[in-house]
C-alpha positions in Angstrom: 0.0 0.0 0.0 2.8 2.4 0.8 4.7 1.3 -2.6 1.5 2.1 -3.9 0.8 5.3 -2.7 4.3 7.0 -3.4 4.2 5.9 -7.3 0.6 7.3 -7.3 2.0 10.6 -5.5 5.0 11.0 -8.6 2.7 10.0 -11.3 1.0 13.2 -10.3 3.8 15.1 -9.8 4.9 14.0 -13.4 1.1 15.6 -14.5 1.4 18.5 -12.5 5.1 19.1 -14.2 3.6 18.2 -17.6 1.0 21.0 -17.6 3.0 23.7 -16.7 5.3 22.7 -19.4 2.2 23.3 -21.8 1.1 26.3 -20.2 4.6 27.8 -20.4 5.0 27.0 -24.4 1.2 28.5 -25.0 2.1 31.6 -23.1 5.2 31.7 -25.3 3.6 31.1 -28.3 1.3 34.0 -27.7 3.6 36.2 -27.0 5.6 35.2 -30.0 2.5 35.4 -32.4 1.7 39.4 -30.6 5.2 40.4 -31.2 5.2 39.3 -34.7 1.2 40.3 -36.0 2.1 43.7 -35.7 5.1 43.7 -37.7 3.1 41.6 -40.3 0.2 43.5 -40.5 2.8 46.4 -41.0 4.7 44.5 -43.9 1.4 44.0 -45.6 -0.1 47.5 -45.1 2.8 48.6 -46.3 3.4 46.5 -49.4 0.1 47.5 -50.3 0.9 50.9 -50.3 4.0 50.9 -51.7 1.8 49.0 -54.3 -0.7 51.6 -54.7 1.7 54.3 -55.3 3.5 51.9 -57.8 -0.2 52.0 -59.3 -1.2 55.7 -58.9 2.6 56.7 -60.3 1.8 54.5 -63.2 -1.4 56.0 -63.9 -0.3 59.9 -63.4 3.0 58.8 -65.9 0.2 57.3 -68.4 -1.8 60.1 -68.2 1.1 62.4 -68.6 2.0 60.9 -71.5 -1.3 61.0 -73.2 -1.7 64.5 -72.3 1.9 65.1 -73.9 0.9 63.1 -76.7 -2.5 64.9 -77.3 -0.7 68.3 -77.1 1.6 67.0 -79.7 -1.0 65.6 -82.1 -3.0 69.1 -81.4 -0.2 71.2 -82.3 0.9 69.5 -85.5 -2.9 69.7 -86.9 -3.0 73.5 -86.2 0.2 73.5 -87.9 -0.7 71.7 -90.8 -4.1 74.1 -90.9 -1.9 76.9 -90.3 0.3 76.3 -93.1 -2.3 75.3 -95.9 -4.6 78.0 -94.5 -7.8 76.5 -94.9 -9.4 72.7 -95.2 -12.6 72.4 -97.6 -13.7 69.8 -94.9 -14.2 72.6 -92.3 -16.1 75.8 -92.0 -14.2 79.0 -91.9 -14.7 81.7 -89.6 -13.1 84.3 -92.0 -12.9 87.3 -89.6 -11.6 84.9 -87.0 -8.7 86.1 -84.8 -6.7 83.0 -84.2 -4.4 84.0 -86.4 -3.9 87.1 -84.6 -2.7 85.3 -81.5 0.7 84.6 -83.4 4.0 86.0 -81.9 5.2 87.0 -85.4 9.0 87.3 -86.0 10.5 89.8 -88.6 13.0 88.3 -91.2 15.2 90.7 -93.1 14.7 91.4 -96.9 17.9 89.9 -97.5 16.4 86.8 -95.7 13.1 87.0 -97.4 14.8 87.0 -100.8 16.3 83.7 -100.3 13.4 82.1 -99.0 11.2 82.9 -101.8 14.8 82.2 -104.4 14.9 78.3 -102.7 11.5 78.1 -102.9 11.5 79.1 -106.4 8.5 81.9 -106.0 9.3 84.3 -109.0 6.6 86.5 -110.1 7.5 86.1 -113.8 6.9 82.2 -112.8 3.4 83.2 -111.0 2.4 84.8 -114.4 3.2 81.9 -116.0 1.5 79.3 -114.2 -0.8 81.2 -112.5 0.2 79.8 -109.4 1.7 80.6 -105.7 2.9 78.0 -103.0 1.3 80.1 -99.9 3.7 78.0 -97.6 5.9 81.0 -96.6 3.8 83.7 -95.6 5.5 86.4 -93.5 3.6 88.3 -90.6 5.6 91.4 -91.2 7.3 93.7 -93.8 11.1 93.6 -93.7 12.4 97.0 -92.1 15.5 97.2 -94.5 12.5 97.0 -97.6 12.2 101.0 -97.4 15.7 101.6 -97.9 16.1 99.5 -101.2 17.9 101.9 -103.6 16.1 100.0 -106.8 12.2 101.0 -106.8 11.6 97.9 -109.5 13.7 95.7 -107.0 11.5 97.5 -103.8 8.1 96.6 -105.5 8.7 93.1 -106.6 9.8 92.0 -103.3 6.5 94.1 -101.7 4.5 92.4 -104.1 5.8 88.7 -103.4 4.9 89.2 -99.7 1.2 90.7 -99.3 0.2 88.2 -102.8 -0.1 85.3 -101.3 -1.8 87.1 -98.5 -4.0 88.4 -100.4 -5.3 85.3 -102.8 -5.7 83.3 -99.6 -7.9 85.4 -97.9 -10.2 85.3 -101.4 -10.3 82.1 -101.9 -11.6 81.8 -98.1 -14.1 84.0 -99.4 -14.4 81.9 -102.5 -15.2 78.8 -100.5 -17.5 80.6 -98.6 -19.7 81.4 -101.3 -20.1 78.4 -103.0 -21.2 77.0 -100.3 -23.6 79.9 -99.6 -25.4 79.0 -103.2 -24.7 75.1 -102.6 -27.0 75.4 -99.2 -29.5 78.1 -101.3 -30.0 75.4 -104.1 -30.9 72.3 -101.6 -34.1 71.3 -101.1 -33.9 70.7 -97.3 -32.1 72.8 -95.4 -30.0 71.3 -92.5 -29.7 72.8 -88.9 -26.0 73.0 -89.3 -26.6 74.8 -92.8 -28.8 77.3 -91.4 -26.5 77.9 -88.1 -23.6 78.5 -90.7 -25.7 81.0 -92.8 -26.4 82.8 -89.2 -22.6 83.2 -88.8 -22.4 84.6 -91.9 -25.3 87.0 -91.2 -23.8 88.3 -88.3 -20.0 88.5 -89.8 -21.5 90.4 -93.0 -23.2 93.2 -90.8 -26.7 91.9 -92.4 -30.2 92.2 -90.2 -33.3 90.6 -90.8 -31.7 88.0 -92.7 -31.7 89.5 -96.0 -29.9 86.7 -98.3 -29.5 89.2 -101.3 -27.7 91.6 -99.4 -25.3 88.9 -98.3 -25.1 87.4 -101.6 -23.7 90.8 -102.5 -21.5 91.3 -99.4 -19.9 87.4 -99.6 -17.5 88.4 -102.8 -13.4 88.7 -103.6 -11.6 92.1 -104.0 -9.6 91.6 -107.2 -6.0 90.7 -106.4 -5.0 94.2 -108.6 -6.8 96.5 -106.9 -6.3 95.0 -103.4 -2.2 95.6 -104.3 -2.3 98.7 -105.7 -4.4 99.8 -102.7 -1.5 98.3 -100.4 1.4 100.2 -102.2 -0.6 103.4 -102.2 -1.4 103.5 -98.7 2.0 102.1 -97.4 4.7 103.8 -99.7 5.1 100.1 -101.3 5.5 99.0 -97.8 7.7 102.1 -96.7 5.1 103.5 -94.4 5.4 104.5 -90.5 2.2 102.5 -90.0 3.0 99.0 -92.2 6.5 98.6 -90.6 4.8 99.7 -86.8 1.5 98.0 -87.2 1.3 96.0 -90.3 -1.5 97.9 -92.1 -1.4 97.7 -95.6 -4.6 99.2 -96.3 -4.2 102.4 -94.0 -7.7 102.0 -92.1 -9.0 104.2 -89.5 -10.0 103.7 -86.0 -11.5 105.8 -83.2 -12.0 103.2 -80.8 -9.5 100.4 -81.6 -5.7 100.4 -81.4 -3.9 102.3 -83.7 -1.0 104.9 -84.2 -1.9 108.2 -84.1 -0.7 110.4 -87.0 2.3 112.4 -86.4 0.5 115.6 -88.6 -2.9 115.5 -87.4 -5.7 118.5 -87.6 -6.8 119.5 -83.9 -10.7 118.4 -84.8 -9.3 115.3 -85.9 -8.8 112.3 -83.4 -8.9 108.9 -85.6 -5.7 106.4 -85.8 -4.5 104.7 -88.0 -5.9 100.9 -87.5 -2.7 98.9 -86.6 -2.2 94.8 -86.8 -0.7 92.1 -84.9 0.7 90.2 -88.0 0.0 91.6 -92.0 -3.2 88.9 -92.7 -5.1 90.6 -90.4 -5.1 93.9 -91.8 -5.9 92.0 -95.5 -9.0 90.7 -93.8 -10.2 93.9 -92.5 -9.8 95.5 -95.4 -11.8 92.9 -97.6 -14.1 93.0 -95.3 -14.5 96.8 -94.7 -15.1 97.1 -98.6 -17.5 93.9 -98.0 -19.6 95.5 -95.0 -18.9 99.3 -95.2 -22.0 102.1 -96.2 -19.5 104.0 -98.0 -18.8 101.4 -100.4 -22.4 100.2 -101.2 -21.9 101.3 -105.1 -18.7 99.8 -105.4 -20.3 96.1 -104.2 -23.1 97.0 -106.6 -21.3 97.2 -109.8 -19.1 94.0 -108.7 -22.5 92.2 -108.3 -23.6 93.4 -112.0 -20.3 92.1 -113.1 -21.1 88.6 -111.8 -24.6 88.5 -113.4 -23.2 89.4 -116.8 -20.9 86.2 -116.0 -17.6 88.6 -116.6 -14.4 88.6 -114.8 -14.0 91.6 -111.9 -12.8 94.1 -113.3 -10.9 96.4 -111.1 -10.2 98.8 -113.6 -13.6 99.6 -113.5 -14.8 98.7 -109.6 -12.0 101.3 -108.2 -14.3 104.1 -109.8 -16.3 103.6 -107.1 -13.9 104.0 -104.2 -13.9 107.4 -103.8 -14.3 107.8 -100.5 -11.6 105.5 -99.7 -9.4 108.8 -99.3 -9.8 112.7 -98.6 -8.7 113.2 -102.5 -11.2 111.2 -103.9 -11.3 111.2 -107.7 -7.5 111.7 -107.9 -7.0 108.5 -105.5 -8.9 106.3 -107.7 -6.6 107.5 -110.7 -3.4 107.3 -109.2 -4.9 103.7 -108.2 -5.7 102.8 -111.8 -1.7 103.9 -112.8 -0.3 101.6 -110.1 -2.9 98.7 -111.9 -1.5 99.6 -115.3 2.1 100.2 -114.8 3.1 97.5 -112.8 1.1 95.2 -114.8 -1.0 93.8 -111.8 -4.1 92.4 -113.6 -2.0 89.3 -114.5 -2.0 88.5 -111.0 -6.3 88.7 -110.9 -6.5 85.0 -111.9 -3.4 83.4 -110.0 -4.5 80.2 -107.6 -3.2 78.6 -105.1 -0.7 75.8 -105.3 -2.7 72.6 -105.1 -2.8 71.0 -101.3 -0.8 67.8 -103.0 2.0 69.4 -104.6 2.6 71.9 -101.0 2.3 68.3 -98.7 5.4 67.0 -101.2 7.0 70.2 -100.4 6.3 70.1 -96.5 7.7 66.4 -96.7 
């Protein structure tokens, strides 16, 4: 019994032992596992953060790049629509100012002479061919062109740089007109056709929608008279006020900017109109002549000479521009001996260089 009771007392020793060994390692273990979940739970937050910014980086790169890559595309269709100057595709906000926005930079004659000589823009050739590559316009007259010795040399190279100007902005006006008789001869008129007629409403000064008075108003300015006017006003590009503020055309203004005349009577306040780059002083004029009370006649008798199917004459259209200047009469003959003298009707029917032949060019 006493052998008994001593094995019975160590067996429970051995069980006593035995479960404080196991209550020991679980304490441990919990401990352990305490110490480490934070760390983990760290780790993992962590790694998805650092995964999330891997992501979000990613996505601001991507979008960086597609912005970039937008801009780019942008830029090199307003460059390709700046350089052929208009796309039949599109309508054309001729009195638009975008152009006007430009930074323009002056070249000097000596410059200008070799652009147009590697580009092979002769006017003898333009005679010929009766056509101009417009791919080299300039925004401003040369400052040297007033001190040219040679007036033959002088007017040549003032005629090569407001040309091209000049037949561009007619053949906006051009487009603009067929497609004003295109929409007029369809049976059913679209929304878009009548919101573009609108635009032309407004643009053209007309009220109460009078389509024969636009009609009248939508037409070119012969490319002769539109030069000889420039040379007149500007001195063949000589002039304070085309080397200052590009106007060929020697406009007024009251309200707008302009430079004020150096010899001006007291009860006299206007300026002369001045122009970011030398385009937008072509439009304004065409569209002062286009829009302007003074020179309702003068639209008439180009209007009669589209009925009768002829040619514009500006031989006989300057007749009626009169009022253009204080002299009157005398202007419009001194205008008629800059026509005939410098032999400026040939350039009346000169086009553009087709679209194809300036993309092999720009290539």
């Amino acid at each position: 019994m006493r052998f008994m009771k001593k094995k019975s007392l160590k067996k429970k020793k051995d069980s006593s032992n035995l479960n404080f060994l196991k209550t020991l390692l679980t304490s441990l273990a919990i401990i352990l596992v305490f110490s480490i979940l934070p760390n983990s739970i760290s780790f993992i937050k962590n790694n998805f953060q650092s995964n999330e910014v891997v992501i979000n980086s990613s996505k601001q790169n991507f979008d960086k790049i597609l912005d970039k890559q937008n801009k780019k595309n942008k830029i090199i269709k307003n460059t390709i629509k700046d350089r052929f100057s208009w796309n039949i595709f599109e309508d054309i906000d001729v009195f638009g100012k975008d152009e006007e926005d430009k930074d323009p930079q002056r070249l000097s004659a000596s410059t200008i002479e070799e652009l147009f000589k590697d580009n092979g823009y002769d006017l003898d050739t333009v005679k010929k061919t009766k056509l101009v590559n417009v791919g080299n316009q300039l925004t401003k007259l040369p400052k040297e062109l007033k001190n040219i010795e040679s007036p033959k040399k002088r007017k040549k190279l003032f005629i090569k740089i407001v040309l091209p100007l000049i037949i561009e902005e007619n053949l906006k006006i051009r487009f603009d007109r067929k497609k004003l008789f295109e929409i007029l001869n369809k049976n059913n008129t679209s929304s878009r056709d009548k919101a573009w007629v609108e635009l032309k409403f407004k643009q053209y000064g007309i009220k109460n929608n009078d389509l024969a008075k636009l009609k009248i108003r939508m037409d070119e300015i012969p490319v002769s008279l539109a030069i000889a006017q420039a040379a007149k006003e500007t001195g063949w590009g000589s002039s304070r006020f085309a080397q200052e503020g590009n106007a060929l055309f020697g406009q007024w203004t009251w309200s707008g900017e302009g430079i004020k005349p150096l010899e001006l009577e007291k009860d006299k306040k206007h300026k002369v109109a001045k122009f970011k780059i030398l385009k937008a002083s072509v439009r304004a004029y065409q569209r002062n002549l286009n829009t302007h009370p003074s020179y309702k006649e003068f639209r008439i008798e180009r209007a009669i000479q589209r009925d009768n199917d002829e040619k514009l004459d500006s031989l006989k259209l300057v007749n009626f521009l009169e009022k253009y200047a204080e002299t009157g009469k005398e202007y419009t003959e001194v205008l008629k001996k800059i026509i005939n003298q410098n032999s400026l009707i040939d350039f009346d029917d000169v086009d553009i260089l087709p679209t194809s032949l300036k993309m092999k060019n720009l290539i």
